[in-house]
C-alpha positions, 0 to 999 in steps of 0.5 A, spaced: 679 666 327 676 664 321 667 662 321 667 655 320 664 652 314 662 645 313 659 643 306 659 635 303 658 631 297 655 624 298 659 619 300 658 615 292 657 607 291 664 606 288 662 603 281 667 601 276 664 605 271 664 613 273 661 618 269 661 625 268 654 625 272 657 622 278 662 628 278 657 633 277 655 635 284 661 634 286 664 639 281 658 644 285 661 642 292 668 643 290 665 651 287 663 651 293 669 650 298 673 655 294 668 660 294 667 659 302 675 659 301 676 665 298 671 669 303 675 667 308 672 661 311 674 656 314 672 650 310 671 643 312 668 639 305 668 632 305 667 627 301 668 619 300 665 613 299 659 608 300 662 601 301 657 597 304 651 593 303 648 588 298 650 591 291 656 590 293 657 584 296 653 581 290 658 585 285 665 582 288 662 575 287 661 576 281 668 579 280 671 573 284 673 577 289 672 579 297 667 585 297 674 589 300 677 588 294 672 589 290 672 596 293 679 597 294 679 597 286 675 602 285 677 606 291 684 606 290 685 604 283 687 606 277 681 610 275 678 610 280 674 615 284 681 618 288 684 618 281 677 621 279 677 627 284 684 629 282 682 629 276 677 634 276 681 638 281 676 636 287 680 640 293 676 636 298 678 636 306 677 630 309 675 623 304 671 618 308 671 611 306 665 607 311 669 601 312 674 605 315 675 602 323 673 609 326 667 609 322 665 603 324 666 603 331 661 609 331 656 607 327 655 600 332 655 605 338 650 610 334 646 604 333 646 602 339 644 608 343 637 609 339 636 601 340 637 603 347 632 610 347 627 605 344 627 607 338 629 601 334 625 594 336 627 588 332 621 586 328 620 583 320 621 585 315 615 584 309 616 588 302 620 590 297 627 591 296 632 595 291 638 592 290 641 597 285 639 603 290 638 601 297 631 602 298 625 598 301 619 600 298 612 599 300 607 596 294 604 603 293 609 606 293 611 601 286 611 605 280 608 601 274 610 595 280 618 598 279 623 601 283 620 609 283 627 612 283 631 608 278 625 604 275 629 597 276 625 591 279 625 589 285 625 583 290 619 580 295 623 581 302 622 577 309 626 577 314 626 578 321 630 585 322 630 591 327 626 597 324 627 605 327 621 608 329 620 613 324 613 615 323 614 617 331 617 623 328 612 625 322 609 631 324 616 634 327 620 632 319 613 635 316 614 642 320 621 642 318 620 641 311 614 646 310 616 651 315 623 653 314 628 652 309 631 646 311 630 643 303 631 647 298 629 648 291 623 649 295 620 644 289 622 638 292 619 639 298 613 638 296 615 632 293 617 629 300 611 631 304 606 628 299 609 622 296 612 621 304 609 624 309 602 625 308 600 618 305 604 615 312 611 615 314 611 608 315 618 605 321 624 604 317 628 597 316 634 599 320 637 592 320 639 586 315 640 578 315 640 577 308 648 578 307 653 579 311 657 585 308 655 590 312 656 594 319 655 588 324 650 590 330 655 588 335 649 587 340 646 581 335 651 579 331 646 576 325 645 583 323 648 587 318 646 595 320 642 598 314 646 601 309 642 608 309 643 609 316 652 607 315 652 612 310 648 617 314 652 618 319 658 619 316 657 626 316 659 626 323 663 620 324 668 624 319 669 629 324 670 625 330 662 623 332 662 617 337 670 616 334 677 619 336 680 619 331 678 627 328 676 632 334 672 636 330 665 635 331 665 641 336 668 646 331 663 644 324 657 640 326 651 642 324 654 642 317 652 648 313 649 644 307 649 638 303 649 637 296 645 631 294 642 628 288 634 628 287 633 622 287 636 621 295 633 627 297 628 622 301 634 620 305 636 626 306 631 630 309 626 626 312 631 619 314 637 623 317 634 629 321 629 624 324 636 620 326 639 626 328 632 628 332 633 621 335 639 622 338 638 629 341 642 633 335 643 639 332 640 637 325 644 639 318 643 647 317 640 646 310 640 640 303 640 642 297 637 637 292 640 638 286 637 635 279 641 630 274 645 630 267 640 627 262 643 623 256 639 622 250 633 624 254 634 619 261 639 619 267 646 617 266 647 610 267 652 604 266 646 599 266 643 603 260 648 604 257 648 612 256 655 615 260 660 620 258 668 618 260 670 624 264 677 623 263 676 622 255 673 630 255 678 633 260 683 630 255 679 633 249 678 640 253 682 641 259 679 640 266 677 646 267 673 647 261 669 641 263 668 644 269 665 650 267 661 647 263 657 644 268 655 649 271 654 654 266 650 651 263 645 648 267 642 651 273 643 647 280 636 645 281 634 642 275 636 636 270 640 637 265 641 635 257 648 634 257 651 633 249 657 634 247 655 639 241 653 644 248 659 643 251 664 645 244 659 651 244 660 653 250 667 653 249 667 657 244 662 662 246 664 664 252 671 661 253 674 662 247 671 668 244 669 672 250 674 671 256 679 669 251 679 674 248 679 680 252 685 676 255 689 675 248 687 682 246 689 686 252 695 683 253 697 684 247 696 690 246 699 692 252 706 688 249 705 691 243 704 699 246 708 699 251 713 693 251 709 689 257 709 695 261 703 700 263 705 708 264 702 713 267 695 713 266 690 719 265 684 719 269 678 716 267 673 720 263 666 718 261 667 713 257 669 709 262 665 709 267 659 703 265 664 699 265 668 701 271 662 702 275 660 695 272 666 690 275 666 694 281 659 692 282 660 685 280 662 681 286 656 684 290 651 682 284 656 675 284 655 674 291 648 674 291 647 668 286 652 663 289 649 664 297 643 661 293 647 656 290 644 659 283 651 658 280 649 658 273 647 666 274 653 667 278 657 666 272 652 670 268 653 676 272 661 675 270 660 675 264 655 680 263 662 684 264 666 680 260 661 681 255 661 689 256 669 690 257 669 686 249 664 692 247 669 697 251 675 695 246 670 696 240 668 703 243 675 706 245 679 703 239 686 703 242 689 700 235 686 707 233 689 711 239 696 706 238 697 710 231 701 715 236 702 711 242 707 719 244 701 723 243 695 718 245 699 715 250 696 716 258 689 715 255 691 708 251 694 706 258 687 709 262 683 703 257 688 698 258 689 699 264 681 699 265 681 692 261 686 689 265 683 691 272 676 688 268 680 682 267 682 681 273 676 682 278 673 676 273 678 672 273 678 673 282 670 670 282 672 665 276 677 661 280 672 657 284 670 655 277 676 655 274 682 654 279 688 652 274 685 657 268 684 662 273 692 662 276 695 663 270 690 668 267 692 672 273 698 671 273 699 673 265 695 679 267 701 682 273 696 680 278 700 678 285 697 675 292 695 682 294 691 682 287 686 676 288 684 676 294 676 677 296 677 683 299 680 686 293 674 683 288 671 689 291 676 694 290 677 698 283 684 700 281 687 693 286 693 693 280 698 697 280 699 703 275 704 701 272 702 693 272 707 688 268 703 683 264 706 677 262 707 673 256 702 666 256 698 660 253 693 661 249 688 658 254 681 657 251 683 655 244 677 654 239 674 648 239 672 645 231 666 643 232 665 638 226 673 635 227 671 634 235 664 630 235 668 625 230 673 624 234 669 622 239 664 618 236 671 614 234 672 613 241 665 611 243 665 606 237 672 603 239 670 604 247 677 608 247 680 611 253 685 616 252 692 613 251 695 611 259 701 614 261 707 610 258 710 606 264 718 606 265 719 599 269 726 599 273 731 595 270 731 588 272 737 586 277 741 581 273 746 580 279 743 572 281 741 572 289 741 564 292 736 562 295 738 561 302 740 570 302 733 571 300 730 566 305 733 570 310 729 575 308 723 576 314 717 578 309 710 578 313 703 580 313 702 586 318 696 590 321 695 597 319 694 600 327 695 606 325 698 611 321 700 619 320 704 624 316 710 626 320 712 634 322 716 636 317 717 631 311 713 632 305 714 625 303 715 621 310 709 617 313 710 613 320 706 606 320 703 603 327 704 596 326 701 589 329 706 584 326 703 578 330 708 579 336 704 583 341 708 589 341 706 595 336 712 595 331 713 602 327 715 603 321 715 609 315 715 609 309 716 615 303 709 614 300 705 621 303 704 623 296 700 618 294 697 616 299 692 620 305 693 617 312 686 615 314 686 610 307 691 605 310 688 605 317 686 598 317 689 595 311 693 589 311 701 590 307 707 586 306 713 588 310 721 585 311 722 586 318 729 583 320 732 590 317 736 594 322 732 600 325 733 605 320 734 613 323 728 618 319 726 625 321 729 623 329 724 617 329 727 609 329 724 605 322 724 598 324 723 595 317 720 597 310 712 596 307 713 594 300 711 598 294 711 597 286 715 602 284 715 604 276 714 611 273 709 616 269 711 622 265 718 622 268 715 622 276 717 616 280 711 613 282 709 608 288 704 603 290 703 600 296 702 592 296 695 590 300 694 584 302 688 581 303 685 583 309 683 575 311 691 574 311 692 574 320 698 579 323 704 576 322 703 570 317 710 570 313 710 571 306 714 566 302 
């Protein structure tokens, strides 16, 4: 049986507006699971959202809506963070959203559990608060009287509340932080113990009266729970902690690490492990606090104006250059200056000019010699053997850096390879050893082959980096299942003798750097997104139906209870529904690939129930969910009809 590995990404505030900042580190996380992936682990990687608290509450009013459609919006909808994920090609395991029922029934017993170990107490609450990001804050922690961690204002706050006695666990947070490697980049951990720890770790407001949309305290119900503490826990609650609905909190927890932001590395290091001790749990093996992508010297924000449309620069670039980018380009723990013009050098320089081009040189020398087919080669001599000693080496030397989650230098250590097996190319001259392919052709087919191989080893250790790419390079060099894998990334001479390599796409074309920055500039001038994709409506019906047919036609409001992928089917989902009755209705509907189950537990739909029982997969549908449907790019497309969750079971539809 594989080791399991569990690694998470922080669960976002679901802003209308996401950047290329917010999928920075879950870009990193993403690597991160593929590479676990490709050792052989058995990868857990979660992400989600963060859904609660007065921030939202105060932007749904703003926007006229309830918080849950305010959420639903940006969660699900066009451009939001599902599509952003699929977008980037984010391979998550398991999407938490925290006002999923699972996740709220947890949270309440959680809660509750420290209440009852005497580690909450009901108090008052006098300080400062910041709204934007959640936090309290006492006035010397104030920087130049605003918020230290995004520099907004804050607000005066009174409120009676329960607090979490978190100065109780000071001296054990401490030990964890400066005696093992609990936190990393080791810098950060002297930011926590001196601006937190030392200066006194003061009890944690755990509880709000101010709002409403939030976790109720099942046992005081005027109270809301702390955002902090919902949005903490969902590292648990996701594999089933004080749930049933995953069972998998034996086989992951403790998490192997999470990836988090500088700016809630407090949370994190200081807040949670005092939560997990609290309870008597394992605590998180390890946190990474990463740095941020600057622009025009500060972080990226919507409030101040300086974001970067990730979909504007995937359709510019393609996915996986920006992607690589990302991480090539600024170490893990450390901020970062993003601009356009180092991203297009990037491409240029390191895609386009080095991998590129030993992929499109080698491969055409090899259609060009031998028709796409290498011979029988001679052995190699000692021209070779820098190079060949250098990529059999690599994948140790790549190792290394990314078990530091140093990925920049990982993706150094390959392309000092690439940038080798280019020089190689120029040393052994096999245009020149072509001029007489029947005399020079075993040691031509010994230097490409050593290219291809060179290539190949590359290619393995990229794909975490750049998985699409990487497949098609790989296919392009003749390198089957056996030939990717990581074992084989250590062993020299995995392709075949006689590899077939294939005809591709240029994958990394060159960038003209002054035409590029213009477009873009156009785009940010006009506020332009990339065109949508054209939509095809079905044809109106012009067959008139009376009134009285239609009528007769039982639209109803129904509860999502519950819902599953059924065995077998690639597109059948099977609903559990309260209809108002009393009894659990079941329903299934052909929207698996749009939808993840655990989504649409808890949601509210439209449903025709007076349908005969329909007969699917050997299971009886009693009636149908509407879906708008329409088409992008030629693929059909469905989407579920939700309902506001205020609309009871039952009510009819008219």
């Amino acid at each position: 049986m594989s080791k399991p590995f569990y690694i998470t990404t922080p669960i976002y505030y679901p802003s209308n507006k996401l950047h290329i900042g917010h999928a920075y580190c879950t870009v990193a996380t993403d690597v991160m699971a593929r590479y676990k992936r490709l050792q052989g682990y058995d990868v857990m990687f979660l992400t989600g959202t963060d859904e609660h608290g007065q921030k939202i509450e105060s932007k749904a009013a703003e926007a006229g809506v309830t918080p849950q459609q305010f959420v639903d919006d940006i969660v699900t909808g066009p451009r939001g963070v599902l599509d952003l994920w699929k977008l980037m090609d984010i391979s998550y395991d398991r999407f938490i959203r925290t006002t999923d029922p699972y996740h709220v029934q947890a949270i309440q017993r959680i809660f509750r559990a420290m209440y009852d170990k005497g580690d909450i107490y009901k108090g008052t609450y006098v300080g400062k608060y910041c709204t934007p990001c959640e936090s309290f804050w006492t006035d010397s922690q104030l920087k130049d009287g605003c918020c230290p961690d995004c520099g907004g204002s804050v607000q005066d706050a009174q409120e009676e509340a329960y607090f979490f006695r978190l100065s109780k666990y000071a001296k054990p947070i401490q030990d964890l932080l400066e005696n093992t490697d609990f936190l990393q980049p080791r810098s950060r951990v002297h930011e926590m113990v001196n601006n937190f720890i030392k200066p006194g770790l003061e009890d944690l407001c755990v509880s709000r009266t101010s709002f409403t949309w939030g976790i109720p305290v099942d046992f005081d119900p005027g109270h809301v729970v702390y955002v902090w503490v919902d949005a903490l826990f969902n590292y648990m609650t996701a594999l089933g902690y004080q749930n049933d609905q995953y069972h998998d909190y034996e086989t992951y927890w403790p998490a192997d690490v999470h990836f988090v932001g500088k700016e809630i590395v407090r949370f994190h290091s200081i807040i949670w492990p005092a939560f997990c001790m609290s309870l008597g749990l394992p605590l998180p093996k390890k946190v990474y606090g990463h740095g941020w992508l600057l622009l025009d010297g500060g972080k990226m924000s919507k409030s101040k104006g300086n974001v970067v449309d990730p979909y504007i620069l995937a359709e510019r670039f393609g996915v996986d250059a920006l992607r690589f980018f990302l991480l090539r380009t600024f170490p893990f723990g450390s901020d970062g200056s993003f601009s356009n013009e180092a991203l297009i050098q990037t491409i240029n320089v390191d895609l386009a000019n080095d991998l590129g081009n030993l992929l499109s040189r080698t491969t055409a020398m090899v259609m060009k010699y031998f028709g796409g087919t290498l011979p029988p080669q001679r052995r190699a001599d000692g021209a070779d053997g820098e190079l060949v000693a250098l990529a059999s080496s690599l994948r140790g030397r790549y190792e290394e850096q990314m078990e530091k989650f140093a990925f920049q230098n990982a993706i150094a250590q390959v392309f000092s390879v690439i940038q080798r097996a280019n020089k190689y190319i120029d040393e052994t001259a096999p245009w020149a050893l072509g001029k007489d392919v029947a005399a020079n052709g075993p040691r031509l087919a010994s230097v490409l082959y050593n290219l291809l191989e060179t290539a190949r080893v590359c290619g393995v250790l990229l794909t975490p980096f750049m998985p699409g790419s990487m497949e098609k390079l790989l296919d392009q060099l003749g390198a089957g299942p056996e030939c990717r894998t990581w074992d084989s990334a250590a062993v020299w001479g995995s392709l075949p003798a006689q590899v077939q390599v294939k005809r591709g796409e240029n994958l990394f074309p060159r960038v003209d750097m002054e035409q590029a920055l213009a477009q873009l500039e156009r785009d940010r001038q006009a506020g332009a997104a990339p065109a949508e994709p054209q939509v095809e409506l079905e044809p109106y019906l012009e067959q008139p139906v009376d009134f009285d047919t239609f009528c007769r036609s039982d639209l109803r409001a129904v509860k999502v209870k519950d819902c599953q992928a059924v065995k077998k089917s690639k597109k059948l989902l099977r609903f559990t529904l309260d209809d108002g009755s009393g009894t659990d209705r079941q329903i299934l509907s052909g929207i698996a690939q749009y939808y993840q189950p655990e989504q649409l537990v808890g949601k509210t739909v439209a449903a025709i129930l007076n349908l005969p029982p329909r007969r699917m997969m050997g299971l009886d549908s009693c009636g149908m969910l509407l879906s708008a449907v329409h088409k992008e790019d030629g693929e059909e497309r469905l989407h579920l009809m939700l309902l506001d969750d205020a609309i009871p079971a039952g009510a009819k539809i008219c």
